[in-house]
OpenMM code with the backbone's topology and positions (N, CA, C; nanometers):
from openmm import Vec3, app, unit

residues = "UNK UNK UNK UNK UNK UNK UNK UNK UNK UNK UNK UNK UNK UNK UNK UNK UNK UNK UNK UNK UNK UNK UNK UNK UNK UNK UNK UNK UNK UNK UNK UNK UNK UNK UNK UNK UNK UNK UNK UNK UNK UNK UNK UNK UNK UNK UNK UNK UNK UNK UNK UNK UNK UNK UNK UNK UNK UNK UNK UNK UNK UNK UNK UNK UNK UNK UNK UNK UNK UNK UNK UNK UNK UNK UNK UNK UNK UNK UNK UNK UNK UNK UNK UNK UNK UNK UNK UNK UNK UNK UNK UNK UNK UNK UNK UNK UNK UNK UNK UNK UNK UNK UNK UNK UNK UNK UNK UNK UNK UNK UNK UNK UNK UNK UNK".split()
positions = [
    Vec3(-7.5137, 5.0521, 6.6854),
    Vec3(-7.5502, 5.0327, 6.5469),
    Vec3(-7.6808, 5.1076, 6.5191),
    Vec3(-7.6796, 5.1876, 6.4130),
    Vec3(-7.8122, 5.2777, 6.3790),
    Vec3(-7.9077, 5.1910, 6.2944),
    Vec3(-8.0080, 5.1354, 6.2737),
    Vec3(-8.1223, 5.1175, 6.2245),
    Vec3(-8.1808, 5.1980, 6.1085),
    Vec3(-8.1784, 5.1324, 5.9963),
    Vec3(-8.2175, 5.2139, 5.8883),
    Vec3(-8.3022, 5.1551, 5.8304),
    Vec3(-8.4292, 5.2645, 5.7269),
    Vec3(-8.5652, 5.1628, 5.6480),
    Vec3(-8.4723, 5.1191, 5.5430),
    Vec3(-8.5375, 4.9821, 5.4955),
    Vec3(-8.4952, 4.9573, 5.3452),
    Vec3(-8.6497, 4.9924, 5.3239),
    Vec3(-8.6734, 5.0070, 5.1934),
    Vec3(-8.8132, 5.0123, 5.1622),
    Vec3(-8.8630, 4.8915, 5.1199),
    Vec3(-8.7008, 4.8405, 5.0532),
    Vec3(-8.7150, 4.6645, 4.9852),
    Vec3(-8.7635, 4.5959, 5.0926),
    Vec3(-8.7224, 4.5883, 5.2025),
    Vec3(-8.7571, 4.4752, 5.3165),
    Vec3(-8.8654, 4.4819, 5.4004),
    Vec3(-8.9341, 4.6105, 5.3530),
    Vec3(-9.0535, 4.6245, 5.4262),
    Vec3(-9.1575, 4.5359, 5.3938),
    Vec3(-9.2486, 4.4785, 5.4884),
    Vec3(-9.3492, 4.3749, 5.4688),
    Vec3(-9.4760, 4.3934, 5.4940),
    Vec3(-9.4933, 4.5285, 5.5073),
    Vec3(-9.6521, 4.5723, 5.5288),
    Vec3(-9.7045, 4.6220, 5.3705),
    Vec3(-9.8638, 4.5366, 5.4452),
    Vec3(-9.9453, 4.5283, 5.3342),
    Vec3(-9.9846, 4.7042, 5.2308),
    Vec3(-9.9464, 4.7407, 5.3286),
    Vec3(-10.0097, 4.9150, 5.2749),
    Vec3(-9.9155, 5.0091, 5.3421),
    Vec3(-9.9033, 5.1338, 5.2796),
    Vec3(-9.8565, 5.2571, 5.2983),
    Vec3(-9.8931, 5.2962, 5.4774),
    Vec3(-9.8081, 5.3435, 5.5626),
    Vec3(-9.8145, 5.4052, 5.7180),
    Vec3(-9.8306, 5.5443, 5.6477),
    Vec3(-9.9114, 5.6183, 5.7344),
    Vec3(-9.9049, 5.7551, 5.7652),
    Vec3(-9.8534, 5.8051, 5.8675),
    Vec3(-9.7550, 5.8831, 5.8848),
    Vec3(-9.7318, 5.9162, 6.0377),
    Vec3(-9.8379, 6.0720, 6.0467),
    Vec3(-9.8951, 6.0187, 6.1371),
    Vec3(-9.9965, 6.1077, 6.2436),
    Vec3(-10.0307, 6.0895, 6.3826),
    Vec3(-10.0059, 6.2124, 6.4592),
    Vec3(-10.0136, 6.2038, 6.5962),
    Vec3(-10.1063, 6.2785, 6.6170),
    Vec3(-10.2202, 6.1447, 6.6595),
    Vec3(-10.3716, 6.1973, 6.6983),
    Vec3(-10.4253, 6.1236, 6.8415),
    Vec3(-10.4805, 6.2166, 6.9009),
    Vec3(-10.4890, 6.1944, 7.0775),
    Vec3(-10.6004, 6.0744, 7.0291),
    Vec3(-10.6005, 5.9311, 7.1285),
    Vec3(-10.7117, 5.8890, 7.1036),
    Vec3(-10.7292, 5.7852, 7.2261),
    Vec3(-10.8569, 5.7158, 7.2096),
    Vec3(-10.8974, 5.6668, 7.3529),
    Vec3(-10.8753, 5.4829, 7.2764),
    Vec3(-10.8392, 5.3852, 7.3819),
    Vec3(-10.8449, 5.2559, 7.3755),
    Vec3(-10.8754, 5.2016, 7.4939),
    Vec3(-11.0250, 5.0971, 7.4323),
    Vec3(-11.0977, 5.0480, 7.5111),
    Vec3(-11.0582, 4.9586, 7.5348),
    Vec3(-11.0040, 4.8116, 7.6196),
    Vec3(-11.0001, 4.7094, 7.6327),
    Vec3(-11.0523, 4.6629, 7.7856),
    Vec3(-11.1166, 4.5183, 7.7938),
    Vec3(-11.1215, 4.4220, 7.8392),
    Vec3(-11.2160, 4.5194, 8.0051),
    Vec3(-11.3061, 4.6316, 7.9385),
    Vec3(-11.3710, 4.7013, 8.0118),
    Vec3(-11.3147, 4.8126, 8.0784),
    Vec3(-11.1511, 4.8512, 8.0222),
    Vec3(-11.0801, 5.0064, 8.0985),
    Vec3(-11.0723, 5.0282, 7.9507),
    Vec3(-11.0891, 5.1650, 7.9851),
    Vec3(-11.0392, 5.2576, 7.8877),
    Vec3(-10.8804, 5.3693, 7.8854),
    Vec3(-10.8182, 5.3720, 7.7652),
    Vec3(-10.6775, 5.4387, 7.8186),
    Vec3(-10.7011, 5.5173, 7.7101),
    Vec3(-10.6079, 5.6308, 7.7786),
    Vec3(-10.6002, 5.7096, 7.6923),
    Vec3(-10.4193, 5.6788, 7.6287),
    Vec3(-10.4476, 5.7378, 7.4724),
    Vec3(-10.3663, 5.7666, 7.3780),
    Vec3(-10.3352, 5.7996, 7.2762),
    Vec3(-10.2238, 5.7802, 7.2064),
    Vec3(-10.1429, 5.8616, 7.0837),
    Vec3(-10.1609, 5.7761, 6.9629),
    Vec3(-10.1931, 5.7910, 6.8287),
    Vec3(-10.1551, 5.7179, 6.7061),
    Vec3(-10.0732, 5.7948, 6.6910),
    Vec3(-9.9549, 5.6908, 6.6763),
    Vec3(-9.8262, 5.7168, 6.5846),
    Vec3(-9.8324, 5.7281, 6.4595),
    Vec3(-9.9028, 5.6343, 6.3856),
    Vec3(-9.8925, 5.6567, 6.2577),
    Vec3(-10.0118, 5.5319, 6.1874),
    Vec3(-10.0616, 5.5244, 6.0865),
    Vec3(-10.1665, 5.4433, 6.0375),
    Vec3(-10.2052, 5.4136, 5.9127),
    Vec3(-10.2929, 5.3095, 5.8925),
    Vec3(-10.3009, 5.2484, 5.7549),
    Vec3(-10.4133, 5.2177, 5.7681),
    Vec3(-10.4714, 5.1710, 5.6453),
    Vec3(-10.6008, 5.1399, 5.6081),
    Vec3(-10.6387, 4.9729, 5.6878),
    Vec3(-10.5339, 4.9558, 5.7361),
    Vec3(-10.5335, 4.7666, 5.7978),
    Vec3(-10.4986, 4.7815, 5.9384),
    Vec3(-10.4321, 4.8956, 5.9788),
    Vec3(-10.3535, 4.8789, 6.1435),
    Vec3(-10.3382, 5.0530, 6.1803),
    Vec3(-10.2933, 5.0262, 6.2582),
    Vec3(-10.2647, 5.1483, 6.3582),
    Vec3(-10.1712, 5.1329, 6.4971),
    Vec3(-10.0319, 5.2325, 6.4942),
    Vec3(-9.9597, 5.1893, 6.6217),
    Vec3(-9.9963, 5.3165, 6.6979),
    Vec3(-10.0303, 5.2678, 6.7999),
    Vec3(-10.1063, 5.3882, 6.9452),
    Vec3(-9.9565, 5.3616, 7.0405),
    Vec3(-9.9424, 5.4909, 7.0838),
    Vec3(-9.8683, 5.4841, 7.2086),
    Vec3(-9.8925, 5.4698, 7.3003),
    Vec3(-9.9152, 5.3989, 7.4462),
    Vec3(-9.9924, 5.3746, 7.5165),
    Vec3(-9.9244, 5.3068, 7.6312),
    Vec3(-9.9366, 5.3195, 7.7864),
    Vec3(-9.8973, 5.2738, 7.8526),
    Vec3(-9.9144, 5.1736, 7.9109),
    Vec3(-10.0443, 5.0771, 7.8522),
    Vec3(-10.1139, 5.0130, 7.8996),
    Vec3(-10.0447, 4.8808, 7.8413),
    Vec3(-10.0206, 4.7881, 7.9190),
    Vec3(-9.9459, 4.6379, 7.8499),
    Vec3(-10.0879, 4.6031, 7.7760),
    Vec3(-10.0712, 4.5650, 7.6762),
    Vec3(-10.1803, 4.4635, 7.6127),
    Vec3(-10.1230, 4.3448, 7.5576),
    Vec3(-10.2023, 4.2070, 7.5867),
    Vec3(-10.1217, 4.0686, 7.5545),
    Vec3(-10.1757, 4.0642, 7.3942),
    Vec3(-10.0782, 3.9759, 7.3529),
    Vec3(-10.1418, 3.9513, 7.2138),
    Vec3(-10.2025, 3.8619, 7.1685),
    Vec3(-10.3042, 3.8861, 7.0614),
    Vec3(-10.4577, 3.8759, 7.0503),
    Vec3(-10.5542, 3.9302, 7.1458),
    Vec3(-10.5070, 4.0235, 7.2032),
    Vec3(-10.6417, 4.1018, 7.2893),
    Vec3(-10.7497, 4.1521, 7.1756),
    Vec3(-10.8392, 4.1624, 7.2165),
    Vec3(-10.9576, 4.2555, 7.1302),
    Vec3(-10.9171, 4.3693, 7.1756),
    Vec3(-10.9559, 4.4889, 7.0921),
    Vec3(-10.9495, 4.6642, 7.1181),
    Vec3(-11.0391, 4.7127, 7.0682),
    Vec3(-11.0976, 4.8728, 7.1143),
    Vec3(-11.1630, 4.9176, 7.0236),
    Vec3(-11.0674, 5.0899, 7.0712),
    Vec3(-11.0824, 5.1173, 6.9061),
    Vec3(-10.9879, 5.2843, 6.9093),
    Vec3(-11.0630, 5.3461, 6.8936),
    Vec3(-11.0948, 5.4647, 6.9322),
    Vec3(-11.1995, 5.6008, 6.9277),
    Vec3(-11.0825, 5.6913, 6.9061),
    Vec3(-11.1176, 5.7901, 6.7983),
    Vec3(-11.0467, 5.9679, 6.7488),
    Vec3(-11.1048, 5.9981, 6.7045),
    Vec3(-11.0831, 6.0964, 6.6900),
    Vec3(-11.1136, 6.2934, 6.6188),
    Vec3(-11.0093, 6.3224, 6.5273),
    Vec3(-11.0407, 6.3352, 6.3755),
    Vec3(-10.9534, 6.3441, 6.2973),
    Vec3(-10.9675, 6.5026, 6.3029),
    Vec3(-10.8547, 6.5556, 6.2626),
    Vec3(-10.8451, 6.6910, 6.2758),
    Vec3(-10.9507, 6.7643, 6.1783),
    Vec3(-11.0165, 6.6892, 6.1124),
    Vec3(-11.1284, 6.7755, 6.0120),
    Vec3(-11.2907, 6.7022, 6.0880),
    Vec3(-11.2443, 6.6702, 6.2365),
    Vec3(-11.3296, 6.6556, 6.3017),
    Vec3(-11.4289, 6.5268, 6.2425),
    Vec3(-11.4171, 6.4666, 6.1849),
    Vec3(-11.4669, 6.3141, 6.1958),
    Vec3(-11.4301, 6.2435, 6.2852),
    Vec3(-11.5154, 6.1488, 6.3236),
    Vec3(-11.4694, 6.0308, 6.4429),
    Vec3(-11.5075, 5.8882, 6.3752),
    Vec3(-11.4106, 5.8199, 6.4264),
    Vec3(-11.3661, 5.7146, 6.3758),
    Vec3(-11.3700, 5.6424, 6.4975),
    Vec3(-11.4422, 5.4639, 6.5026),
    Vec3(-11.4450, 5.4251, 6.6480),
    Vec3(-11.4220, 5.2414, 6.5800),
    Vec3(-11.3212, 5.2338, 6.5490),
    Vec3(-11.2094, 5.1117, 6.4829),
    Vec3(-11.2273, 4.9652, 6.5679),
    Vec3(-11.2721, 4.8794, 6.5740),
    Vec3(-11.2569, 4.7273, 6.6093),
    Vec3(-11.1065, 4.6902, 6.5648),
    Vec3(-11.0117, 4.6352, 6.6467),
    Vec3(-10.8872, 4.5934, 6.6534),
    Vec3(-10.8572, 4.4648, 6.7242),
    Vec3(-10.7290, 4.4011, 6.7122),
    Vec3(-10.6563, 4.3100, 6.7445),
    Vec3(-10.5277, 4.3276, 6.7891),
    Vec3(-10.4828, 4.2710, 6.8893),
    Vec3(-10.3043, 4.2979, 6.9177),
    Vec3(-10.2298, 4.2197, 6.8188),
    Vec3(-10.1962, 4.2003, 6.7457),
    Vec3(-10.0950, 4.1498, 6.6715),
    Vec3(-9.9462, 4.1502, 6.6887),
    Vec3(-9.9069, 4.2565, 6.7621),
    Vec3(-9.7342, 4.2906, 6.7957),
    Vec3(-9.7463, 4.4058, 6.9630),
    Vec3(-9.6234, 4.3909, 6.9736),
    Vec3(-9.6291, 4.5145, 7.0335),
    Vec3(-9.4595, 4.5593, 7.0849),
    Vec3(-9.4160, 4.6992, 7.1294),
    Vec3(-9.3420, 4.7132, 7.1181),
    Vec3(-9.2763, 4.7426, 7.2583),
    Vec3(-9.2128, 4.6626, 7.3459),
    Vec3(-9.1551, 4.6658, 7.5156),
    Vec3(-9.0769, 4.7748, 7.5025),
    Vec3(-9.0533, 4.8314, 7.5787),
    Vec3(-9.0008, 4.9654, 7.6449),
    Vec3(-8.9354, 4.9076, 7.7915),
    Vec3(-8.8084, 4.8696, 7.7840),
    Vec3(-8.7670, 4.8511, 7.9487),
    Vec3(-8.8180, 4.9834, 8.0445),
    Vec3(-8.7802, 4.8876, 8.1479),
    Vec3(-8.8599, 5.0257, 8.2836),
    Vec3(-8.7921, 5.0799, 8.2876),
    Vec3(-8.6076, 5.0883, 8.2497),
    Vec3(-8.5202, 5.1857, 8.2635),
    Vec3(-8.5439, 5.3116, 8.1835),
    Vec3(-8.6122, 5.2796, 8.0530),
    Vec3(-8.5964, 5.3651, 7.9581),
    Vec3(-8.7552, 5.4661, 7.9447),
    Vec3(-8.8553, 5.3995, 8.0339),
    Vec3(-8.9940, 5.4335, 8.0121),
    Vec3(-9.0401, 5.5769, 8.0450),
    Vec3(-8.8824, 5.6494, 8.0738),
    Vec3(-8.9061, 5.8394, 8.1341),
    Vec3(-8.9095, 5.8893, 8.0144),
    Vec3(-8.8296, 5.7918, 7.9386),
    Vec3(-8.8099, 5.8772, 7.7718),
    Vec3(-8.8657, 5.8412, 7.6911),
    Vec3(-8.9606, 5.7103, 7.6621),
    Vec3(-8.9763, 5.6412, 7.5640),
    Vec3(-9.1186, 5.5862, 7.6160),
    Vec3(-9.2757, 5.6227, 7.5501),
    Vec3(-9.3858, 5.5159, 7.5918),
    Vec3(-9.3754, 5.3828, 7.5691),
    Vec3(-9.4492, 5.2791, 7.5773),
    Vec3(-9.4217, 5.1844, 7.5008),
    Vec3(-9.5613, 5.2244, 7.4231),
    Vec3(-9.5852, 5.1240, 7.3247),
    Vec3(-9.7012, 5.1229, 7.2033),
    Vec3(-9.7376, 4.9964, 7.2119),
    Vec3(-9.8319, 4.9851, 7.1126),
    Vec3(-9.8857, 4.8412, 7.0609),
    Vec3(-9.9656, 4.8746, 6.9274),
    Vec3(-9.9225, 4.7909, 6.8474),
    Vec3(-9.9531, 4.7710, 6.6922),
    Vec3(-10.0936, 4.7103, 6.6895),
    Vec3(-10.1827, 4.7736, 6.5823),
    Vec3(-10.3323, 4.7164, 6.6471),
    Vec3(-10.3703, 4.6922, 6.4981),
    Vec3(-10.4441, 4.5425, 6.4496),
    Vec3(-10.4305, 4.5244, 6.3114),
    Vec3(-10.6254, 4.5554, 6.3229),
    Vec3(-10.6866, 4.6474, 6.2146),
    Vec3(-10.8095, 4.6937, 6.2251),
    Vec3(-10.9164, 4.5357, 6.1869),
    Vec3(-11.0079, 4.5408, 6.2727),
    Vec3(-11.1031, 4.4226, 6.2062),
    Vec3(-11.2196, 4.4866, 6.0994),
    Vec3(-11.2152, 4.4714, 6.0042),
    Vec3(-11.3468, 4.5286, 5.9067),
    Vec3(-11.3363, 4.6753, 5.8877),
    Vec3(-11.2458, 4.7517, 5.8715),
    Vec3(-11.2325, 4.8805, 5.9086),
    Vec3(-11.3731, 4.9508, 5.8104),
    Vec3(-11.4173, 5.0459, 5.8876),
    Vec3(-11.5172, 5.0718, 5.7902),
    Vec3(-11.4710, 5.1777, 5.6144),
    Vec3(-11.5772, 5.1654, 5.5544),
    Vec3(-11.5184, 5.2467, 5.4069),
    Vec3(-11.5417, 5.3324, 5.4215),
    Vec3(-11.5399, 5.4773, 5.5381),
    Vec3(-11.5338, 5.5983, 5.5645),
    Vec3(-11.3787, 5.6117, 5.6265),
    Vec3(-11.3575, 5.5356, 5.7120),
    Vec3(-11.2412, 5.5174, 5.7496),
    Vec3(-11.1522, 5.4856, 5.6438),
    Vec3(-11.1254, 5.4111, 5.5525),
    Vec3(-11.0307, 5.3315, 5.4531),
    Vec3(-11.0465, 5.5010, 5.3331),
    Vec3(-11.1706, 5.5338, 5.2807),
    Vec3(-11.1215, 5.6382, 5.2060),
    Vec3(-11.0283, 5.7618, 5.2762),
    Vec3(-11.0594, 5.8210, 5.4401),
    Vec3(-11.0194, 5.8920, 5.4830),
    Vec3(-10.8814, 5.8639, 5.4758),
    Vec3(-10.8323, 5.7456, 5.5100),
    Vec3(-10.6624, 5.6885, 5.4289),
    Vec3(-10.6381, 5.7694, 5.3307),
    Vec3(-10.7077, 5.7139, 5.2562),
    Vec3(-10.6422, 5.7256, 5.0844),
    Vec3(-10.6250, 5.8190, 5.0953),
    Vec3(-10.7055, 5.9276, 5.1629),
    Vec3(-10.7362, 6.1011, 5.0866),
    Vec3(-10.6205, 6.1426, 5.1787),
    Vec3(-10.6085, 6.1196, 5.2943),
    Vec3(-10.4338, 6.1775, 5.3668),
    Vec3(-10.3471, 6.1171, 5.3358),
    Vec3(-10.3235, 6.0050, 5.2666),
    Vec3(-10.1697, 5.9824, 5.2449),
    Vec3(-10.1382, 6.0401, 5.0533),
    Vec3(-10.2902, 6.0718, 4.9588),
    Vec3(-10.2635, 6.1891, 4.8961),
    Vec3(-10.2301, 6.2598, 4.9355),
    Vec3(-10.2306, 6.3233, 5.0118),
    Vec3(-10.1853, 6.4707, 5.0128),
    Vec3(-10.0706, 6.4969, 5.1117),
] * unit.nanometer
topology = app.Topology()
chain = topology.addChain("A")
for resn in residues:
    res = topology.addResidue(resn, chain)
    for name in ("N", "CA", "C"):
        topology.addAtom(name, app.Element.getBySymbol(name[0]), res)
């Protein structure tokens, strides 16, 4: 069975951007490296190999391609399992809901999902 968006049934608070930007996640004193999939002014899903339980604290560090850095306070809220069969083809991720995101960050939103 294929999986399709409704737009009706969607339940997020704000617009996703899909962007794939290399970035670093700090937790619980390791740091990993990884991918944003895609992002909003409230969350961000990173690809990442690293299990994180939910409600972990995070912190995300990137380089937006017009070279700003952005260094995000987060929460686990979801995340998305990847069996071990499938993990050659597929990372797993984790959905990271932003705490206080700052208002350099939240306009930099607005101004890429204009355009």
């Amino acid at each position: 069975m294929r999986r399709r968006f409704i737009p009706e049934l969607d339940r997020r608070e704000t617009r996703r951007i899909k962007q794939r930007i290399p970035c670093e996640v700090m937790v619980n004193g390791g740091r990993h490296s990884g991918v944003v999939q895609n992002l909003s002014a409230q969350g961000l899903f990173v690809e990442i190999h690293a299990a994180l339980a939910l409600g972990t604290a995070a912190v995300v560090a990137f380089h937006t391609t017009a070279g700003e850095r952005f260094v995000l306070e987060a929460s686990v809220p979801n995340r998305r399992h990847i069996p071990h069969s499938l993990k050659l083809l597929a990372a797993g991720g984790v959905g990271l809901r932003l705490v206080a995101p700052p208002e350099a960050y939240r306009r930099w939103v607005e101004d890429a999902s204009a355009s």
